[in-house]
C-alpha positions as CSV (number, residue, x, y, z in Angstrom):
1,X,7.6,30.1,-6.3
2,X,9.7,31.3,-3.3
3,X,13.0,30.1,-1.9
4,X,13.7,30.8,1.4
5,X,16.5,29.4,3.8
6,X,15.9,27.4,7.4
7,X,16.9,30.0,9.7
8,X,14.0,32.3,7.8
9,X,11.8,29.6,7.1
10,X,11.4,28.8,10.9
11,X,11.3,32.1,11.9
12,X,8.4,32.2,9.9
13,X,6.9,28.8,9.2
14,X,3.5,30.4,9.3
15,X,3.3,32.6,6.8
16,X,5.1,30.0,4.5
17,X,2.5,27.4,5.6
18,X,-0.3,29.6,4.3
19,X,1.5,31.0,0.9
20,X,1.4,26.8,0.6
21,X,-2.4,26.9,1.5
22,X,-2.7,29.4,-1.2
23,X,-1.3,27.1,-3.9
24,X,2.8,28.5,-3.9
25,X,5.3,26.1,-3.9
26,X,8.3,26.9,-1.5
27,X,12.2,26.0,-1.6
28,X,14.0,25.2,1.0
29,X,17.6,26.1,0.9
30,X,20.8,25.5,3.1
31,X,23.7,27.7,2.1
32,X,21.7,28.9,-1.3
33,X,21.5,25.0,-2.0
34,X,18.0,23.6,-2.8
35,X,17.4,21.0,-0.4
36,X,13.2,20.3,0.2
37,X,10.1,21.8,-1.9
38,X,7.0,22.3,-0.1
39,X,4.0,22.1,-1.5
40,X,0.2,22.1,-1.6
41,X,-0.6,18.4,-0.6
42,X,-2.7,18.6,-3.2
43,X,-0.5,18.8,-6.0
44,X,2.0,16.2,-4.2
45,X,2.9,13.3,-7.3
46,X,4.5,10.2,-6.5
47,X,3.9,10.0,-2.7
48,X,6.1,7.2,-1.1
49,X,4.7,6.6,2.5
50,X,2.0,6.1,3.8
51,X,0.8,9.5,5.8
52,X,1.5,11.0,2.6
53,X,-1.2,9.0,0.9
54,X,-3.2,9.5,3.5
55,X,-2.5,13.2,3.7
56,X,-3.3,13.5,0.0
57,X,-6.9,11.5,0.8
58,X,-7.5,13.4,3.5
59,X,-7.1,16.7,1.4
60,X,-9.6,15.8,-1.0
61,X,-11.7,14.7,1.8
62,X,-11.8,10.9,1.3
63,X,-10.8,9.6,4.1
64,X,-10.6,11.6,8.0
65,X,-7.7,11.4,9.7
66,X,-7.7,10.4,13.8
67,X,-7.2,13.4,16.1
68,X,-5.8,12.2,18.7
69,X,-2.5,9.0,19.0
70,X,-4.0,5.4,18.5
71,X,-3.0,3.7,22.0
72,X,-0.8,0.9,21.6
73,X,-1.6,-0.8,24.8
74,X,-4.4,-3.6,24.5
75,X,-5.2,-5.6,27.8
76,X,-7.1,-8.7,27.0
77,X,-9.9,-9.5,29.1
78,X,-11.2,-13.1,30.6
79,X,-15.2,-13.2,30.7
80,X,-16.8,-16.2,32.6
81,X,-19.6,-17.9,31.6
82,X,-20.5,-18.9,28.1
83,X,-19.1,-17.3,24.6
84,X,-21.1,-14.7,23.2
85,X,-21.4,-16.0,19.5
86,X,-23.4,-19.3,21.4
87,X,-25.4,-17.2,23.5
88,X,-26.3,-15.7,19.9
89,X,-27.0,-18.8,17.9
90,X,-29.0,-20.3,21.1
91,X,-31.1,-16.9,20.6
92,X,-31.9,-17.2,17.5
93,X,-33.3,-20.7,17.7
């Protein structure tokens, strides 16, 4: 397990990210106190959100995550003529 502080743990985010790949657990300090661990998402417990759930799925490959930002902007649209559910049931007769 390593510690490392901010300044050096953005310096080098890489190299702690794939020490973290590799199954080592890293922790954060500020001023020599302990403030975050990082770990393999893997070996998260007791995951509170959400995307941490999901992460955790995802990891173990039972769910895929999007890859690109869900839009939030739906427009509705007005269709003339006649709804599609009876154009189906007149079909099927």
């Amino acid at each position: 397990m390593a510690a490392v502080g901010i300044k050096e743990l953005k310096n080098s985010l890489t190299r702690y990210l794939r020490r973290c790949k590799q199954g080592e657990e890293v922790i954060v300090t500020e001023r020599g106190n302990p403030i975050a661990l990082i770990q393999p998402i893997k070996a998260a417990k007791g995951t509170v959100s959400l995307e941490a759930w999901l992460g955790r799925a995802a990891a173990r490959g039972l769910v895929t995550l999007p890859t690109r930002k869900i839009s939030r902007r739906v427009r509705a649209i007005k269709a003339k003529g006649k709804a599609v559910s009876k154009i189906i049931l007149e079909d099927r007769r």
